[in-house]
C-alpha positions in Angstrom: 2.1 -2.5 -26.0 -1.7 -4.0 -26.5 -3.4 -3.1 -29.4 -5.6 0.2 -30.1 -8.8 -0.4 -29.4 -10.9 2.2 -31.0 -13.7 3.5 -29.3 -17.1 3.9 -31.4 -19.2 6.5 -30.6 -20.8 7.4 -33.5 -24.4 6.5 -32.3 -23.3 9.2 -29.0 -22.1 11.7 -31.1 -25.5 11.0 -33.8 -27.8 11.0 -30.8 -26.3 14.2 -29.4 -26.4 16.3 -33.0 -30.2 15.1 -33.1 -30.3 16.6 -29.6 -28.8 19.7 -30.8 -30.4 20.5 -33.8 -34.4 19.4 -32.8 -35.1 22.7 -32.6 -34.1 24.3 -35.9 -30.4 25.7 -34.4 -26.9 25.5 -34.8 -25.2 26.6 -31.8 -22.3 27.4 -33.8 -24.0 30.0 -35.5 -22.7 32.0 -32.7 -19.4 31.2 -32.5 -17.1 34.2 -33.3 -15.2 33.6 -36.6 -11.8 33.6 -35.4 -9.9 34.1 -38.4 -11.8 37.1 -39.4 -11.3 38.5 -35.8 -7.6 38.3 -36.3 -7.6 40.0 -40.6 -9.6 42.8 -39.0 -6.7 43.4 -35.9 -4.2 42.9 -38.2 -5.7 45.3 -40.9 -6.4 47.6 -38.3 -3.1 48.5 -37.1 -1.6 48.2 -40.9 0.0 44.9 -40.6 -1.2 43.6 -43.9 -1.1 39.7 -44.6 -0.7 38.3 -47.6 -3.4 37.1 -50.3 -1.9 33.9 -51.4 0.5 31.5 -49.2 4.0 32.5 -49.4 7.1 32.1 -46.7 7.1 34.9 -43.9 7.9 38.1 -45.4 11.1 38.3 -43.0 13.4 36.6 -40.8 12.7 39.7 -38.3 9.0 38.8 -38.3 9.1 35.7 -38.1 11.5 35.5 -35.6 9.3 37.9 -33.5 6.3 35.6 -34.1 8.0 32.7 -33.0 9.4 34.4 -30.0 5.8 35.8 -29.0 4.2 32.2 -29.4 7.1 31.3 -26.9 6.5 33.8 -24.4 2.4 32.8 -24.1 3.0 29.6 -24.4 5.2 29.6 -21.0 2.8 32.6 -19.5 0.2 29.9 -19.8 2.7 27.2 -18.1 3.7 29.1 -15.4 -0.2 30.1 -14.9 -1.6 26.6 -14.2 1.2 25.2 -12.8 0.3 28.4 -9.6 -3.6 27.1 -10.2 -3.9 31.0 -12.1 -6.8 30.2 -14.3 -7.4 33.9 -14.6 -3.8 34.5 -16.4 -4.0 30.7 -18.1 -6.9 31.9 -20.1 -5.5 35.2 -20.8 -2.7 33.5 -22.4 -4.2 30.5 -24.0 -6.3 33.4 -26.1 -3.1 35.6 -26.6 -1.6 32.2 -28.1 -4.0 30.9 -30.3 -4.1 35.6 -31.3 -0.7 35.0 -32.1 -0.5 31.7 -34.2 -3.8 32.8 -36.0 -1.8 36.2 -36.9 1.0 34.0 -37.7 -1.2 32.1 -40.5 -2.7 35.6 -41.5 1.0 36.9 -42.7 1.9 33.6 -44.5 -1.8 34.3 -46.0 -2.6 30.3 -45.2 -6.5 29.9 -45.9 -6.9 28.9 -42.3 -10.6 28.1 -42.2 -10.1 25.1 -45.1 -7.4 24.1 -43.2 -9.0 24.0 -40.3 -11.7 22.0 -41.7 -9.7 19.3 -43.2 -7.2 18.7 -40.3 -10.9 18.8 -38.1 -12.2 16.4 -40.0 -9.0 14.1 -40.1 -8.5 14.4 -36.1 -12.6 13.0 -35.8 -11.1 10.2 -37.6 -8.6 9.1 -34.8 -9.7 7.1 -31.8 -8.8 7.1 -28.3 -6.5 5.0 -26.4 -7.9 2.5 -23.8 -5.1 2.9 -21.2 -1.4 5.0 -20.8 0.8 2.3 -22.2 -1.4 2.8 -25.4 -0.4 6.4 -25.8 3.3 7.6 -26.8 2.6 10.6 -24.7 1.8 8.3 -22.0 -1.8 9.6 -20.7 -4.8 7.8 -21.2 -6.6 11.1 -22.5 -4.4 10.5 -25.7 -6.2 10.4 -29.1 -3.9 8.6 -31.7 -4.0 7.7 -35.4 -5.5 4.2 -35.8 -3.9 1.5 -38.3 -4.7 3.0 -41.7 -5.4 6.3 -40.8 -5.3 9.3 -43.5 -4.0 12.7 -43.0 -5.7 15.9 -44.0 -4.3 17.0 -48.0 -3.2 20.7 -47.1 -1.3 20.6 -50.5 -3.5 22.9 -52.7 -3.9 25.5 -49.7 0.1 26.0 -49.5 
């Protein structure tokens, strides 16, 4: 296996941001918070989460979580494997419902999380060919020689 050859594209990425921001905008001021999205469902419908991080409240539920994330995730399978884009996206957003709702009940702080592992993954690089890639595609990105994980100790 050759070595990792990481791929700098800071400059890009710089060069873009200026792009983005030139006139006085962050497009992600209207993104949807996610997170929020899924307290208000949950809240909603009386399924209260929990204020501080703690194991699932029960086998039951968390079995049923588990088996949910299970069922999307092979909704979404057998969707793009019949070229259903339709149903694929449907299920993608029913997974990522799901796994958010998941966090909600074990009261993770998802957001910091989020950030942190976010920030981590910019820090990986991407692979110059398949053989490079223990997944074996060349749209793998991998940890590079030295590479530091997110600390998610404090938020658990």
């Amino acid at each position: 296996m050759s070595e990792y050859i990481p791929i700098d594209r800071s400059k890009e990425v710089l060069k873009m941001q200026e792009e983005i921001y030139k006139h006085g905008e962050d497009p992600r001021a209207n993104y949807p918070n996610l997170f929020q999205d899924i307290i208000d469902f949950h809240k909603h419908y009386g399924l209260e989460g929990s204020a501080k991080p703690r194991p699932m409240i029960s086998y039951n539920l968390q079995n049923a979580r588990i088996i949910h994330m299970h069922e999307e995730l092979h909704e979404y399978m057998k969707s793009v494997q019949k070229d259903d884009m339709l149903n694929a996206l449907d299920a993608l957003v029913d997974l990522v419902y799901v796994a958010l709702g998941t966090a909600y009940f074990h009261g993770f702080d998802f957001n910091e999380a989020w950030r942190r592992v976010h920030e981590a993954n910019m820090r990986k690089v991407r692979v110059d060919a398949a053989e490079n890639s223990k997944r074996g595609t060349k749209f793998d990105v991998v940890k590079p020689e030295g590479w530091i994980g997110p600390d998610l100790e404090d938020l658990v």
